[in-house]
C-alpha positions as CSV (number, residue, x, y, z in Angstrom):
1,X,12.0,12.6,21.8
2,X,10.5,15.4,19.5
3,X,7.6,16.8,20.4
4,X,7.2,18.0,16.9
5,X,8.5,15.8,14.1
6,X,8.8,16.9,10.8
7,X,9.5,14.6,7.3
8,X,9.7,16.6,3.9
9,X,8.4,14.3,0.9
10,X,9.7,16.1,-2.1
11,X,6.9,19.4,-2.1
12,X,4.9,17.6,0.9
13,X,6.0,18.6,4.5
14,X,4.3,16.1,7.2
15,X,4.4,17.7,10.6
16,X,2.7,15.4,13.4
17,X,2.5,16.4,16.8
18,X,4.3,13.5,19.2
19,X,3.2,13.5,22.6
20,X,0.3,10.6,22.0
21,X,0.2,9.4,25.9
22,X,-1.6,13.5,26.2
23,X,-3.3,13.1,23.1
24,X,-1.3,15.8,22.0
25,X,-2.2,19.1,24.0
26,X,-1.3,22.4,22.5
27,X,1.0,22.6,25.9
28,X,3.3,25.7,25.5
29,X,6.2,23.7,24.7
30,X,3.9,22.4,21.5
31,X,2.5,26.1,20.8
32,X,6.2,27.1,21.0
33,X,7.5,24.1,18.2
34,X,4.6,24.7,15.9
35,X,5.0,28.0,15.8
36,X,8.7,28.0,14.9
37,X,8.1,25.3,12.1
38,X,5.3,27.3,10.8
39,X,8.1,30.2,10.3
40,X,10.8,28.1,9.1
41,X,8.2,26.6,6.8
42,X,6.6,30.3,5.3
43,X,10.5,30.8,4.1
44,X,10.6,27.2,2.2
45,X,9.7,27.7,-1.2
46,X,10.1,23.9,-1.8
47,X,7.2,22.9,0.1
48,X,3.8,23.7,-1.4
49,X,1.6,21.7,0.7
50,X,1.7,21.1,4.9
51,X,0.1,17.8,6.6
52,X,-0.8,18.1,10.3
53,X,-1.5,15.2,12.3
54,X,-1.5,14.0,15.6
55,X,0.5,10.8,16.7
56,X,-1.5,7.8,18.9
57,X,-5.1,8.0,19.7
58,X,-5.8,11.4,19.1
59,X,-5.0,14.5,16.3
60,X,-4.9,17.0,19.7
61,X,-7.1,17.3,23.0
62,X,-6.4,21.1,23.1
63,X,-5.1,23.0,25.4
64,X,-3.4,21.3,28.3
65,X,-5.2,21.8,31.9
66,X,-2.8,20.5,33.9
67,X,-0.7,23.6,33.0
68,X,-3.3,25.6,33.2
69,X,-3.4,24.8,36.5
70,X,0.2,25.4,37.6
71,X,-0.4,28.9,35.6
72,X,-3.1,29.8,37.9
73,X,0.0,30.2,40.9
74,X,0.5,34.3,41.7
75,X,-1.1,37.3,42.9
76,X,-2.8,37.4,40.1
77,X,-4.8,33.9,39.8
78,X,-2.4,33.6,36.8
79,X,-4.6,36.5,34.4
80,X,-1.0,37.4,33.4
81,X,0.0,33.8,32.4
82,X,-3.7,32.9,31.0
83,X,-3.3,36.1,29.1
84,X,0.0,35.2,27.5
85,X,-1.6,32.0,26.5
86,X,-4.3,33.0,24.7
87,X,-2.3,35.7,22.5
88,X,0.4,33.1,21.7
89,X,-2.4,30.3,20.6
90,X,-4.0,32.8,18.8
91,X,-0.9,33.8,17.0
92,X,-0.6,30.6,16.3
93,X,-4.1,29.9,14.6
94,X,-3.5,33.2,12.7
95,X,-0.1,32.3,11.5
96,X,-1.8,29.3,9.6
97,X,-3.9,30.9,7.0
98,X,-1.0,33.3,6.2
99,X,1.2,30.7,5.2
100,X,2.3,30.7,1.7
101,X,1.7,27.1,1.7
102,X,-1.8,25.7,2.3
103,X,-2.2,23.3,5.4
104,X,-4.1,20.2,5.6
105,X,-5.4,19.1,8.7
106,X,-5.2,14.8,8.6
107,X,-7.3,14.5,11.7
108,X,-8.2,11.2,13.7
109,X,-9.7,10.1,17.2
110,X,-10.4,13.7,18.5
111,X,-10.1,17.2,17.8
112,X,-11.7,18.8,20.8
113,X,-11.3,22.8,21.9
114,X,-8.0,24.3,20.6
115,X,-7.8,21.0,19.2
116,X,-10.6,21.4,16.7
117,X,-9.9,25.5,16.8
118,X,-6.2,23.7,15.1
119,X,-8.4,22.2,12.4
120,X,-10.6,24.9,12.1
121,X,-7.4,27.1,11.2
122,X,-6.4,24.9,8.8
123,X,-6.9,25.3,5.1
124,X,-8.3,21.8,4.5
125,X,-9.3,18.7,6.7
126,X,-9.4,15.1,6.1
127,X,-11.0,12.9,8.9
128,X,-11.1,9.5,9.9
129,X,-15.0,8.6,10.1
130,X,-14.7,8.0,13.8
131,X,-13.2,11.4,14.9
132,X,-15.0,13.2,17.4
133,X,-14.9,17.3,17.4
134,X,-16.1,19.5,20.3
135,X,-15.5,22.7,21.7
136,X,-16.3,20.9,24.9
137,X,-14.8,24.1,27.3
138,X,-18.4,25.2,28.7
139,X,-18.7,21.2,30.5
140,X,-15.9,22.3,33.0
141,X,-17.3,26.1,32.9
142,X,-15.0,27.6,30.5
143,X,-16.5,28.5,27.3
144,X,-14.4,27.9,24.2
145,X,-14.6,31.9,23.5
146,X,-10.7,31.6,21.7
147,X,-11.7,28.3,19.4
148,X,-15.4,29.8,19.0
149,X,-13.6,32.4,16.3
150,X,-12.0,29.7,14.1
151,X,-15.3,27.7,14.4
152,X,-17.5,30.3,13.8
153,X,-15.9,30.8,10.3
154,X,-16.1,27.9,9.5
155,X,-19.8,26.6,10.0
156,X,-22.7,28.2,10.2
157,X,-23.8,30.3,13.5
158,X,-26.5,28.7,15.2
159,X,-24.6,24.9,14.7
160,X,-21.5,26.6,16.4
161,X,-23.2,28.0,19.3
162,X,-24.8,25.1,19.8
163,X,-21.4,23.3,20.3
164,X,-20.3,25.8,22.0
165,X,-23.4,25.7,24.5
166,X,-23.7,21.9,24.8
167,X,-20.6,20.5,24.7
168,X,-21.4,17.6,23.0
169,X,-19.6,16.2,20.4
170,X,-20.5,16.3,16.4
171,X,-19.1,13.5,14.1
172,X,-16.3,13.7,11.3
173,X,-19.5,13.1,8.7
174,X,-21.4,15.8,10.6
175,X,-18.3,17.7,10.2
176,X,-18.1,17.1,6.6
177,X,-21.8,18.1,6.2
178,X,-21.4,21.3,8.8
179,X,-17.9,22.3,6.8
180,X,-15.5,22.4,9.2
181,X,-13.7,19.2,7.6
182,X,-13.5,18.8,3.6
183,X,-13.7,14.5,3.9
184,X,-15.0,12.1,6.2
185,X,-12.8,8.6,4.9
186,X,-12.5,5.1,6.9
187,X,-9.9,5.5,9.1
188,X,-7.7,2.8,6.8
189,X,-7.8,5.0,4.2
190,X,-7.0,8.4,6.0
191,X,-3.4,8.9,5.5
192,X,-4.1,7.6,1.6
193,X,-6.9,10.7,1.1
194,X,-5.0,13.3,2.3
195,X,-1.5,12.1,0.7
196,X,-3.7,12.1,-2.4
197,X,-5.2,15.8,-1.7
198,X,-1.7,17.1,-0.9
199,X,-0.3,15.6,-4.1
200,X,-3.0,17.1,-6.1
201,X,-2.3,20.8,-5.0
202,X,1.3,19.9,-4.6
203,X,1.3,19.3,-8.5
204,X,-0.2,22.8,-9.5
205,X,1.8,25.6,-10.4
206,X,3.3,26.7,-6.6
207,X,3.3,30.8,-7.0
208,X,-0.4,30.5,-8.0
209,X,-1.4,28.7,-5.3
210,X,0.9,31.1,-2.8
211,X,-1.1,34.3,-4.7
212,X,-4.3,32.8,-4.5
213,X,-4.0,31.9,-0.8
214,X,-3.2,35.0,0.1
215,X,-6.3,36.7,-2.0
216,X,-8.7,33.8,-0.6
217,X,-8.2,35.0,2.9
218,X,-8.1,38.9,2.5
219,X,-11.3,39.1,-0.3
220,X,-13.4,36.7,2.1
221,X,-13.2,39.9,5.0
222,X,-14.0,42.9,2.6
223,X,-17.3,44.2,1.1
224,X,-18.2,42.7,-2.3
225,X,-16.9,45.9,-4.6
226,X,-13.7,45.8,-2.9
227,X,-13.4,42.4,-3.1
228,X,-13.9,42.0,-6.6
229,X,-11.6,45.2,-6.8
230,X,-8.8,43.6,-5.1
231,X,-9.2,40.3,-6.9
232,X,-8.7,41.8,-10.0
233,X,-5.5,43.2,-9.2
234,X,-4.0,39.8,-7.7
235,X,-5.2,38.4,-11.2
236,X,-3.3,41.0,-13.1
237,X,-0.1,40.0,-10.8
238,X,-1.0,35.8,-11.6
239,X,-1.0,36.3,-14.9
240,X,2.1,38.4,-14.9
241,X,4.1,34.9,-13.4
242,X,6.5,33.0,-15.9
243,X,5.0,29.5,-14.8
244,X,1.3,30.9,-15.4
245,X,2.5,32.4,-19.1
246,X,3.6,28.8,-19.8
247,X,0.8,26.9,-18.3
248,X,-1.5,28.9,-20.7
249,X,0.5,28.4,-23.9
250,X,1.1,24.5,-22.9
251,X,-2.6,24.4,-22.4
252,X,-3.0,26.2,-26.2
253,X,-0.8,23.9,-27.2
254,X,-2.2,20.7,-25.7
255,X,0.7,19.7,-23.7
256,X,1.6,19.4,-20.5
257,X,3.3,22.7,-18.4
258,X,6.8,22.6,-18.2
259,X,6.9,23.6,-14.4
């Protein structure tokens, strides 16, 4: 059995992580699989849009403590080990965003420490109503100091520190209020909503989604002048692409682009 599957719909990749009796943990077997699809995937230019989901009860629980645990073994009190885990999740979360691709986190049952850092990290979200998020580290004394950084950017400060502080859970339409996800749908029609999200960006044209990915997440860190600087120039290289020269004249021309 996979622990990653992966089926291509024409543009549409759906990845779904496939150990559901562990709701999923980002184990380092799973950090290891989703990394590699992620950079098989950034070299695809046929797929414009990424799914993530989780199979069985959960989208992913985080990270998983029972290996943890054997890691702690060594001189050490495994800081080496803990220390490798940490830089390859994090490499992980930061190979997301610079994907060519954007990635759509389809999210169900629970999404708790690297768990909801994974959605967090993605691009977009789609929720079941009855998902539960948390950053939930702090109830077993270990704050969520890794998943606080995804979280953090995504919602405002003082409603991520008082996750992070309380460890209680928020709910997917708290989540949709807060940010971190972009819907909060009944759970029958969750796979429907985010088919119908990917299809939409799927159907634009695929090197000005790549360019514009790309500019969304390096203009969001600089100062305003530089941004608007920088933006400019990514314009200038958007309008310089084939498909965009043709979706402008179809668009003069009242048709549809020829893409």
């Amino acid at each position: 059995m996979s622990i990653l599957t992966r089926q291509d719909e024409g543009p549409i990749c759906r990845l779904q992580m496939n150990l559901p009796d562990r709701l999923n943990p980002l184990s380092d077997a799973m950090l290891a699989a989703l990394q590699e699809e992620f950079g098989a995937l950034a070299k695809d230019p046929s797929i414009r849009v990424i799914i993530l989901s989780g199979a069985g009860r959960a989208f992913c629980a985080g990270h998983d403590l029972k290996e943890m645990t054997a890691g702690r073994a060594g001189p050490d009190n495994g800081a080496a080990y803990f220390s490798d885990l940490f830089a390859r999740c994090s490499r992980l979360m930061q190979t997301i965003p610079r994907l060519p691709q954007p990635v759509i986190a389809q999210v169900h049952g629970l999404a708790t420490a690297a768990g909801c850092q994974l959605v967090a990290s993605c691009d977009l979200a789609v929720a079941a109503d009855d998902t539960r998020f948390g950053v939930n580290g702090v109830n077993i004394g270990l704050f969520c100091s890794t998943p606080m950084v995804a979280l953090s950017r995504n919602i405002a400060r003082k409603q991520a520190f008082e996750m992070l502080t309380t460890g209680q859970f928020i709910s997917a339409p708290r989540a949709a209020e807060l940010g971190l996800i972009n819907h909060a749908v009944p759970q029958a029609d969750l796979g429907a909503k985010t088919t119908d999200l990917a299809r939409t960006i799927a159907g634009k044209l695929g090197s000005a989604v790549r360019i514009g990915k790309r500019a969304f997440y390096d203009q969001i860190e600089m100062p305003l002048d530089q941004a608007y600087a920088y933006t400019g120039d990514v314009m200038v290289e958007n309008l310089a692409d084939e498909g965009t020269i043709e979706g402008i004249q179809a668009f003069l021309e009242k048709r549809p682009p020829n893409w």
